[in-house]
Residue, then its C-alpha position, 0 to 999 in steps of 0.5 A: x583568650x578572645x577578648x569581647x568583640x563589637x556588635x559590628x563584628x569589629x577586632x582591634x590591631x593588636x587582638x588582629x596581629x594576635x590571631x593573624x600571627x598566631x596562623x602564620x606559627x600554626x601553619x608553618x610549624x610541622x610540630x602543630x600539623x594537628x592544631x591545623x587540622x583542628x582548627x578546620x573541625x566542627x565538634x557539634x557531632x562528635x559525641x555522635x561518631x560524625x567527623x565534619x570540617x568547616x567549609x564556610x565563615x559567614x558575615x552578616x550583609x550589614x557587614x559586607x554593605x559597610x565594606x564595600x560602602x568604605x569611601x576610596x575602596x578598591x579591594x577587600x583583603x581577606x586574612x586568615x585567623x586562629x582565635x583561642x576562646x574560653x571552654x564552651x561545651x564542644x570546645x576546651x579552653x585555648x582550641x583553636x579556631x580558624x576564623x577570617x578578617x575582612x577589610x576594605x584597602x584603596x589603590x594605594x594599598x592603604x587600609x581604609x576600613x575596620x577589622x571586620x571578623x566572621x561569625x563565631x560557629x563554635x558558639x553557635x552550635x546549639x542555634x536552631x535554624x528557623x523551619x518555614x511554617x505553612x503559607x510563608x512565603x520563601x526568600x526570592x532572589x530578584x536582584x541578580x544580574x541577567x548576564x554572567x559578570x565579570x567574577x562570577x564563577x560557572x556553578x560547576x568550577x565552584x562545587x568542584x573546589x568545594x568538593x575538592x576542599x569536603x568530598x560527598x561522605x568524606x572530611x579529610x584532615x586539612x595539611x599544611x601543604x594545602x596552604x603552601x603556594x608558589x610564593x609561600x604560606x598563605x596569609x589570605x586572599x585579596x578581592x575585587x571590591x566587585x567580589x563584595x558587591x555583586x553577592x549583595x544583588x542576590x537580596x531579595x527585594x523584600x528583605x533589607x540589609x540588616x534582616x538579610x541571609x548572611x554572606x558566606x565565605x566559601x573553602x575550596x581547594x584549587x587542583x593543578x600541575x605546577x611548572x616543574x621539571x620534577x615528577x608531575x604531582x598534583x597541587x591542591x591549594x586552599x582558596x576562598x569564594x564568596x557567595x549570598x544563600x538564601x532559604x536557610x532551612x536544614x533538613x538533613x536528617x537527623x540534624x533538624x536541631x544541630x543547625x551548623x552541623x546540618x549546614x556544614x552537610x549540605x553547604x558543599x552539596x547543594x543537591x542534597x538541600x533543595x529549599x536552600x537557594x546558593x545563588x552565584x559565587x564570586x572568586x578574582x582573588x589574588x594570592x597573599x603572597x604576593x600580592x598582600 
């Protein structure tokens, strides 16, 4: 089971080779084709009929201010993870979670930082999101650049993958083969430093780090035709982007009380929440592999 983690979000080596091993075995064993599948579901719903995948893993933006503060960083690398935890009341003991592993590396490819995890969601099920009360003042993202910058995604290329990844109305099963790229399983993505930082302009001016929206770490699935001299199918490979949210405020209906699952509903459809301000995603990922 998961051992106890710091406050800072923080796993050792072995409980990282654990979890990182423990998705390498899930995702390239076609026997466990349905803990893959299990491992991207979020059961807050599920004793009301809903079936919903996770589209996102959040870090708090201390977090993210410490990576990118790591001295000698050139990139953050993203690695993906299955953490079995203890029985919780949606989860039996041992269900397998997907989560991600964040850490800063320099030029060398030498790792420089800690093992940062992403927020435990399966334990946070019961957590209601705060409601704004009459005469708050909303989060106003001020610290934005004016220009489209290098890493910055046009709006419409990132609510294509998310919506590749959760179509409106739809939660198809994640498969194996949406993991499965040129250069084989993927184990993660590696990021610009600059993927990190730029997320981090969004702060409102009157929030601080430590009190700010965290930074989510958004699924899409990238579609494309492959070079092959076999008939032409359609590729679909899993991808990550990143991305600061302000105004969290649910308002799905029926799901004031159920915060993630109403986040999960409206993450991959921001039209459908106005109040919640997804300002600008981030993706110069390279594939791991190759370039681990």
């Amino acid at each position: 089971m998961v051992k106890p983690i710091t406050p800072s979000g923080i796993i050792q080596q072995s409980d990282f080779d654990t979890y990182a091993n423990d998705w390498i075995n899930i995702v390239t064993d076609e026997s466990k084709a349905n803990e893959l599948r299990d491992c991207f579901r979020y059961n807050g719903l599920k004793s009301k009929g809903i079936k919903q995948n996770i589209n996102f893993v959040k870090f708090s933006a201390l977090q993210i201010a410490q990576l990118v503060s790591t001295v000698g960083a050139s990139n953050i690398k993203a690695r993906f993870l299955i953490i079995r935890d203890n029985k919780t009341d949606l989860y039996p003991a041992g269900y397998p979670h997907f989560a991600l592993a964040l850490f800063a590396t320099d030029n060398l490819n030498g790792r420089l930082s800690a093992y940062y995890v992403s927020s435990f969601y399966w334990l946070l099920q019961d957590a209601a999101e705060p409601t704004q009360t009459e005469g708050e003042v909303l989060d106003s993202p001020t610290g934005l650049p004016s220009e489209f910058t290098s890493g910055q995604l046009p709006d419409a290329l990132a609510t294509y993958w998310q919506q590749n990844w959760s179509p409106p109305g739809e939660d198809p099963d994640a498969k194996q083969d949406m993991f499965d790229s040129t250069y084989g399983y993927l184990r993660g993505y590696t990021f610009e430093l600059n993927d990190f930082v730029m997320p981090l302009a969004s702060i409102p001016a009157n929030k601080s780090i430590d009190t700010a929206s965290p930074i989510r770490i958004n699924f899409g699935l990238h579609q494309y035709y492959p070079a092959t001299t076999d008939v032409q199918e359609l590729n679909s490979t899993f991808g990550l982007m990143v991305s600061y949210t302000s105004n969290l405020k649910f308002k799905a209906a029926g799901l004031e009380k159920h915060a993630m699952a109403a986040e999960l509903a409206t993450s991959a459809n921001p039209d459908s929440n106005p109040a919640a301000d997804v300002d600008v995603f981030y993706d110069l990922a390279n594939p791991c592999p190759p370039k681990c």
